[in-house]
C-alpha positions in Angstrom: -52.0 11.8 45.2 -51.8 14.5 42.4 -49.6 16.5 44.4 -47.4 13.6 44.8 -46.9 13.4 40.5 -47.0 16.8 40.3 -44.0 16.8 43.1 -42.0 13.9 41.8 -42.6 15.2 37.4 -41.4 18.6 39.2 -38.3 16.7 40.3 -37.5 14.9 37.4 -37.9 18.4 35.1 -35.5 19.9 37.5 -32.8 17.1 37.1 -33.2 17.2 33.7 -32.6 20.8 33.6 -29.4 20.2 35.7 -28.1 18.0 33.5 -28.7 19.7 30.5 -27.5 23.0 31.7 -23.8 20.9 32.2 -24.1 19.6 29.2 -24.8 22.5 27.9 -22.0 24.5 30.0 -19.1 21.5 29.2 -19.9 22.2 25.1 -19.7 25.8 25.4 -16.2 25.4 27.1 -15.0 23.5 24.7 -16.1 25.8 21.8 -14.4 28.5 24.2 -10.8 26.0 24.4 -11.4 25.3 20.2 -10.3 29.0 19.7 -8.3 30.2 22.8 -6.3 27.1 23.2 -3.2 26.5 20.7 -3.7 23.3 18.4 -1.4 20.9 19.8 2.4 20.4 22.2 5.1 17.7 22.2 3.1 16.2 25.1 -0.1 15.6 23.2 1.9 13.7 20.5 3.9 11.6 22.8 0.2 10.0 24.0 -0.6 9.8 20.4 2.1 7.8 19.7 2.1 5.8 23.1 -1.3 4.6 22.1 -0.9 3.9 18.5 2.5 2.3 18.5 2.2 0.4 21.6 3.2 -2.1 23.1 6.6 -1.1 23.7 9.2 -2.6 26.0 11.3 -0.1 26.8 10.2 3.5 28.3 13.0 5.8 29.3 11.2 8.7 31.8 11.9 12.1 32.9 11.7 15.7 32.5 12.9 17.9 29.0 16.9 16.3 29.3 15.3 13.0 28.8 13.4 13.7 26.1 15.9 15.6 23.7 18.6 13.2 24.6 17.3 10.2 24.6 17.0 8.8 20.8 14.5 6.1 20.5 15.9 5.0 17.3 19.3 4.2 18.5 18.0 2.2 21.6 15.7 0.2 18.8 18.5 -0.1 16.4 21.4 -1.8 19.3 18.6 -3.5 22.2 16.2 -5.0 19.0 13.4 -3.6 21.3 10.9 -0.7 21.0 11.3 2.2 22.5 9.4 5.3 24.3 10.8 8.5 25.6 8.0 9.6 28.6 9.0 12.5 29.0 7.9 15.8 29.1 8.8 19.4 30.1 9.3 19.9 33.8 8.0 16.3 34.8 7.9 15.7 38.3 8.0 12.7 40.2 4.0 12.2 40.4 4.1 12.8 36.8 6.1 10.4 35.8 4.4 7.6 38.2 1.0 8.3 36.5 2.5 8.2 33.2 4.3 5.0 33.9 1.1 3.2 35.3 -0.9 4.4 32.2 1.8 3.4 29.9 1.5 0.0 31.6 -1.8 -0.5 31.1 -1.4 -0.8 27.3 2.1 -2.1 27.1 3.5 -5.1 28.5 7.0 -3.1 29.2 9.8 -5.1 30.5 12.3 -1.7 31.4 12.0 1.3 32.8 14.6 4.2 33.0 13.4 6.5 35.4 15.4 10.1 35.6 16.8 11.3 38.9 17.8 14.4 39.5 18.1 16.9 42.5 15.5 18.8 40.7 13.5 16.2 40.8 13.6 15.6 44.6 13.4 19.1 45.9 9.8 19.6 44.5 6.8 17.2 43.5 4.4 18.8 42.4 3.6 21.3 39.3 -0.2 21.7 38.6 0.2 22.9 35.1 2.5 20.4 34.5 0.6 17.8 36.1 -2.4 18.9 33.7 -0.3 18.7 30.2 0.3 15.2 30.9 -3.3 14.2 32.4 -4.9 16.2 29.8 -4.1 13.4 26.7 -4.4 10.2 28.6 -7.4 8.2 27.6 -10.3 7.8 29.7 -8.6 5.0 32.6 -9.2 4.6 36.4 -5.1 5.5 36.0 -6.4 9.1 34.7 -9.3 9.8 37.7 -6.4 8.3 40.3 -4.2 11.3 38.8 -7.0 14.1 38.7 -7.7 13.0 42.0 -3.9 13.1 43.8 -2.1 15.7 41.6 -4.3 19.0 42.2 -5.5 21.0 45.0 -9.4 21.2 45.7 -9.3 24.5 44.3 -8.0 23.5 41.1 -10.4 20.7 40.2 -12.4 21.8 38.0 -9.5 23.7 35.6 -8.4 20.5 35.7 -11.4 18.5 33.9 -10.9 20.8 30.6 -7.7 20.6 28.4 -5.8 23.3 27.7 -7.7 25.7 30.1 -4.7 26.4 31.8 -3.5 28.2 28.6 -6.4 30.7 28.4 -5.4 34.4 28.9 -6.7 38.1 27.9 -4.6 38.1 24.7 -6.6 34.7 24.3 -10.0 36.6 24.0 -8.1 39.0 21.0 -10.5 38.4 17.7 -7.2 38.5 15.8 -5.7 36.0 18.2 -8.6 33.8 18.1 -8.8 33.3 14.7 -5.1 32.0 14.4 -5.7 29.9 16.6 -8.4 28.3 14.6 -6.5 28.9 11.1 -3.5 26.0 13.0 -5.6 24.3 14.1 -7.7 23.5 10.5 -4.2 23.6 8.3 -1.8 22.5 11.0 -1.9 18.5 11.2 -1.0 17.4 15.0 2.6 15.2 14.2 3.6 18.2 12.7 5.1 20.7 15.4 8.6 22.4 14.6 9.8 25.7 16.9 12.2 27.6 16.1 15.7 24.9 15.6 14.3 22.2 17.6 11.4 19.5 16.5 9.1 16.4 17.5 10.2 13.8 16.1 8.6 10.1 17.4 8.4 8.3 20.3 8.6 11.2 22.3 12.1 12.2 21.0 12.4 15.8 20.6 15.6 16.7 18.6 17.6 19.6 18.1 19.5 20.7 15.0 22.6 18.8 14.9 24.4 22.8 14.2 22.3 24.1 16.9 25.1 24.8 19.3 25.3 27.8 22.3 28.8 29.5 22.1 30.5 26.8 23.6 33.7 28.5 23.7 33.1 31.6 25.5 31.6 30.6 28.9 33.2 32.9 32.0 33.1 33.1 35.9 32.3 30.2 37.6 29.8 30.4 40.3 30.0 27.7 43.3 26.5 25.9 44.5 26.1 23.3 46.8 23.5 20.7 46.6 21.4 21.2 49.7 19.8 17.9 50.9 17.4 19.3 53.4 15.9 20.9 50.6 14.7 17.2 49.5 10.9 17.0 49.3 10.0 13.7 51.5 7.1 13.5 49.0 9.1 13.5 45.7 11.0 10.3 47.6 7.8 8.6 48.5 6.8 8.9 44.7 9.9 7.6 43.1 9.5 4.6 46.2 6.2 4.0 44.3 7.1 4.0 41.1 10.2 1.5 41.9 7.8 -1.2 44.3 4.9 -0.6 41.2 7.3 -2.1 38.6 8.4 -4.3 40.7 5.3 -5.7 41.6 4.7 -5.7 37.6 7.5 -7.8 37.3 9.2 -4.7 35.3 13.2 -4.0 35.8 13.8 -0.5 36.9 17.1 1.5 36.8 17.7 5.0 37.8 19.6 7.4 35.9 21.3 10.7 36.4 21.3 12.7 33.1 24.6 14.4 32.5 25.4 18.0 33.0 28.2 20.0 31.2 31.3 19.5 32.7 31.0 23.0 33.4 28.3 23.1 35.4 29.6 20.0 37.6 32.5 21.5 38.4 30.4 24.7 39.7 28.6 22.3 42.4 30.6 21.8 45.7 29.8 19.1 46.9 28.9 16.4 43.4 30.4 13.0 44.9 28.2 13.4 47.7 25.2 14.0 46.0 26.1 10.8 44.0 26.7 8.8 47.0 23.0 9.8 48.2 21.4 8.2 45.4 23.8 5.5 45.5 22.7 4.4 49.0 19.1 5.6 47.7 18.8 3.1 45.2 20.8 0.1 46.5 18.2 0.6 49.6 15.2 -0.1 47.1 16.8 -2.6 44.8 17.2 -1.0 41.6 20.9 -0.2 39.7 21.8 3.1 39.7 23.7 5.5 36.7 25.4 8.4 37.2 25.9 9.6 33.4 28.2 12.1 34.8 30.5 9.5 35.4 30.3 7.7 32.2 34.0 7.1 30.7 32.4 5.6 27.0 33.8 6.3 24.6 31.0 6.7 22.9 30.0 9.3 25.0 32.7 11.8 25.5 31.2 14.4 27.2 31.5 17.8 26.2 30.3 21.2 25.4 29.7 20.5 21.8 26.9 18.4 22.6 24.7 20.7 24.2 22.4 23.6 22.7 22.0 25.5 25.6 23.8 26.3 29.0 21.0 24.4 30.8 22.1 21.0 29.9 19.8 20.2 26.6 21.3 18.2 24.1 21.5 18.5 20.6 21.1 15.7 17.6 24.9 14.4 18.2 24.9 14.7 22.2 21.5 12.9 22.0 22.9 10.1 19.7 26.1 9.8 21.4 24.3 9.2 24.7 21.8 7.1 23.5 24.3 4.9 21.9 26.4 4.9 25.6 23.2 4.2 27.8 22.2 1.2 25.4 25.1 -0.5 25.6 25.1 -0.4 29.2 22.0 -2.1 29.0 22.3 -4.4 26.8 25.4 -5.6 29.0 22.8 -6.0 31.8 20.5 -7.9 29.8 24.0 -10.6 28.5 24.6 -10.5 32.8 28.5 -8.7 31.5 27.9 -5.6 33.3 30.8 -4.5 34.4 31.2 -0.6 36.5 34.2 -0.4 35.6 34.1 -0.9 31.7 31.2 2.4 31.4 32.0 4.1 34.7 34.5 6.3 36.8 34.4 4.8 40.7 34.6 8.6 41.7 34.6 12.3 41.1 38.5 12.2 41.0 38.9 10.2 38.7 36.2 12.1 37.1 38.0 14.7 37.3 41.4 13.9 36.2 39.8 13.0 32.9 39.2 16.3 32.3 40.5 18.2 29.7 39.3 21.7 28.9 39.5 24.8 30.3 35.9 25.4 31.8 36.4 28.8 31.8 37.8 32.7 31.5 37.6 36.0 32.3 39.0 39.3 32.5 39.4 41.0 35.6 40.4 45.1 35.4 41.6 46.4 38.1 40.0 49.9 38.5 43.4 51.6 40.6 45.8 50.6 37.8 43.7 50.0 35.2 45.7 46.0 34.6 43.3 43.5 33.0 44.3 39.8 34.3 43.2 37.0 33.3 41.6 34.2 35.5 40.3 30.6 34.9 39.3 27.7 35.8 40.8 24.1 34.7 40.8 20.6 36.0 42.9 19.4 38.9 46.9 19.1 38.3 46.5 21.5 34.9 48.4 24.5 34.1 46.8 26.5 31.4 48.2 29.4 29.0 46.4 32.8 27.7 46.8 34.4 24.4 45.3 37.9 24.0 44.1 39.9 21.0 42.0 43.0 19.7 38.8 42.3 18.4 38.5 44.2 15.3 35.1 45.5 13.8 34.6 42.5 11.3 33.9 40.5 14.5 37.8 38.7 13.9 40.8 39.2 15.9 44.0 39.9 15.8 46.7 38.8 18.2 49.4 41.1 20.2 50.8 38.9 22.8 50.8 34.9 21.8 50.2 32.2 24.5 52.2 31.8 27.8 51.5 31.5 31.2 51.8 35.1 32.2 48.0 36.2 33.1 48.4 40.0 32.4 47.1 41.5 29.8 50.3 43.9 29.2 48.0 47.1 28.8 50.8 49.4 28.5 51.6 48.3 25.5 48.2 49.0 23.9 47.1 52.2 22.0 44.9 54.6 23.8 41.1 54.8 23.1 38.1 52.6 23.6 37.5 48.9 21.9 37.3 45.0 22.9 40.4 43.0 24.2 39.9 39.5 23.7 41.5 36.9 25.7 42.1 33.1 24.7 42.9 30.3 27.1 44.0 26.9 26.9 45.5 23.8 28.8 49.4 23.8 28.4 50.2 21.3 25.9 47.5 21.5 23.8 47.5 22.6 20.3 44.1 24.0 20.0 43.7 27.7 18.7 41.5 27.8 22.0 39.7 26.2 24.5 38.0 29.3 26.1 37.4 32.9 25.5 35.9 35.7 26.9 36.5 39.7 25.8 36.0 43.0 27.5 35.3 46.5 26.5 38.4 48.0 27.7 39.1 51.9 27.4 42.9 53.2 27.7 
């Protein structure tokens, strides 16, 4: 019988050690994350603000073009209804339908504007991003159904500790370490600024309204075609879920293409079929579907000045201007006077033939006869003009053949030696100094 306690205290020691050993291992990882891991992200303060400002009736949804274009503020200011941007860098379909059921679960949301993008349907799964957004969710059988569906077997248990996805060699630097604990003690979390771009609330992430790319100096053109057997049949059985969940929750969802510069539309092939895809997509599985490329508003004219960079992020006036166009679509939902026609164009042509900018320009030297030429391109049914100049070392330049519609640079008229030729181009009948430019080092 002794044996027997002996056996079973045995047992119970052992357990005991188990358990204290985790215990023991979890705290020392998390001493290890308190000075390798950075303090905070956007993506940690958008579930700090989810939970503390909740409920909210609107959540708009998608990847980093949602959430530095969408304004929360404006939507409260013309719907009367608060307001959440989900979004977060690279978000993925998965992502987002996690996030929506967690949001659910504190806030009795009555809209949903879910992004839909090709991006988003050729891939569904990131694992780090997947983590950043599971990492700040509270404690919820929505958070274990995430852990459990977004990551591989061999990535479980990275996934049980925040941040440890961030953990490098220049981590373990003493020097390193202790800035990262310096942020972390005088850096308070709702206080995150990089570089021209900042978090604001909601999950709005705004750009300097001056924080512009060169807008005006954008070149060659290259031609892509959307590729639909590239579509992940996983990423379309998410958004499916996503759409039947709110429905079931008695939630309205629309889908939403975020716009592009007309730049970049024009580079992709075959754009009015794409559209038509998630046309038939969405009126398959109920929901109303906008193509913000399409939007004729004019609140939201679009153009290059609205964006910071070349990859379609917005700044403070695109973000506003947009905001203010989306609302007002919805709000004529909610009053039953939606109309297509009063926000959208019914194709890419007529798209199109609203178009007036020169997208862009370059210089092409021909190496035989040493002739530069110009060569653009503009909207359908456009003619277009070119001016050329010197660019002089101040950075200025100084015109030596105004604007006509002769493309060739007239190099025989220029002095020898070595220095930048700057061409200007712009639709006929505008009065702009420019629409585009582009220069070349050109030696005579």
């Amino acid at each position: 019988m002794w044996d027997y306690i002996f056996m079973v205290n045995s047992s119970k020691k052992l357990i005991f050690k188990g358990i204290l050993l985790l215990i023991l291992v979890f705290l020392l990882m998390h001493v290890v994350l308190f000075f390798t891991v950075p303090n905070t992200s956007y993506t940690k303060l958008l579930w700090k603000d989810i939970y503390k400002n909740s409920p909210f009736d609107i959540a708009i949804v998608g990847n980093s073009l949602v959430y530095c274009s969408a304004n929360p503020e404006v939507f409260n200011s013309l719907l009367e209804k608060n307001t959440v941007v989900l979004g977060t860098p690279g978000q993925r379909i998965i992502d987002s339908y996690y996030s929506v059921k967690e949001l659910l679960r504190t806030s009795n949301c009555k809209l949903v504007i879910l992004q839909i993008s090709y991006e988003r349907l050729i891939t569904s799964r990131g694992v780090r991003v997947s983590k950043t957004m599971m990492d700040y969710m509270k404690p919820s059988f929505t958070k274990a159904a995430y852990y459990f569906d977004a990551f591989p077997s061999d990535y479980k248990i990275n996934a049980l500790f925040p941040g440890l996805q961030m953990i490098g060699i220049n981590s373990f630097k003493p020097l390193k370490m202790l800035e990262t604990v310096k942020e972390k003690i005088y850096n308070p979390d709702d206080n995150i600024y990089s570089g021209n771009r900042f978090y604001k609330n909601n999950g709005f992430i705004t750009f300097d309204e001056m924080s512009v790319y060169n807008q005006y100096a954008m070149g060659r053109i290259n031609s892509r075609t959307i590729r639909f057997e590239f579509i992940n049949p996983e990423a379309l059985v998410y958004f499916k879920k996503l759409i039947d969940f709110c429905h079931s929750k008695g939630v309205m969802i629309v889908l939403v293409n975020w716009p592009y510069l007309p730049y970049s539309i024009k580079q992709i092939n075959n754009y009015e079929e794409w559209h038509k895809y998630i046309s038939n997509f969405a009126e398959e599985n109920n929901v109303d579907f906008f193509d913000l490329n399409y939007s004729k508003s004019g609140d939201f004219n679009n153009n290059n000045s609205y964006y910071f960079d070349r990859i379609f992020h917005m700044n403070l006036v695109g973000a506003n201007a947009l905001s203010t166009s989306l609302a007002k679509v919805i709000l004529a939902l909610e009053n039953d006077t939606y109309r297509k026609e009063d926000f959208f164009y019914n194709s890419f042509d007529e798209l199109a033939d609203s178009w007036n900018d020169v997208f862009g320009v370059w210089l092409e030297k021909d190496n035989e006869t040493n002739e530069l030429k110009a060569v653009s391109v503009i909207p359908p049914n456009r003619d277009v003009e070119y001016e050329f100049a010197f660019v002089l070392e101040s950075g200025e330049y100084e015109v030596y053949r105004s604007y006509d519609e002769n493309p060739m640079a007239e190099t025989e008229k220029l002095p020898s030696g070595e220095y930048q030729i700057r061409v200007n181009a712009r639709l006929m009948g505008s009065d702009e100094p420019f629409q585009q430019y582009n220069t070349i080092v050109y030696n005579n």
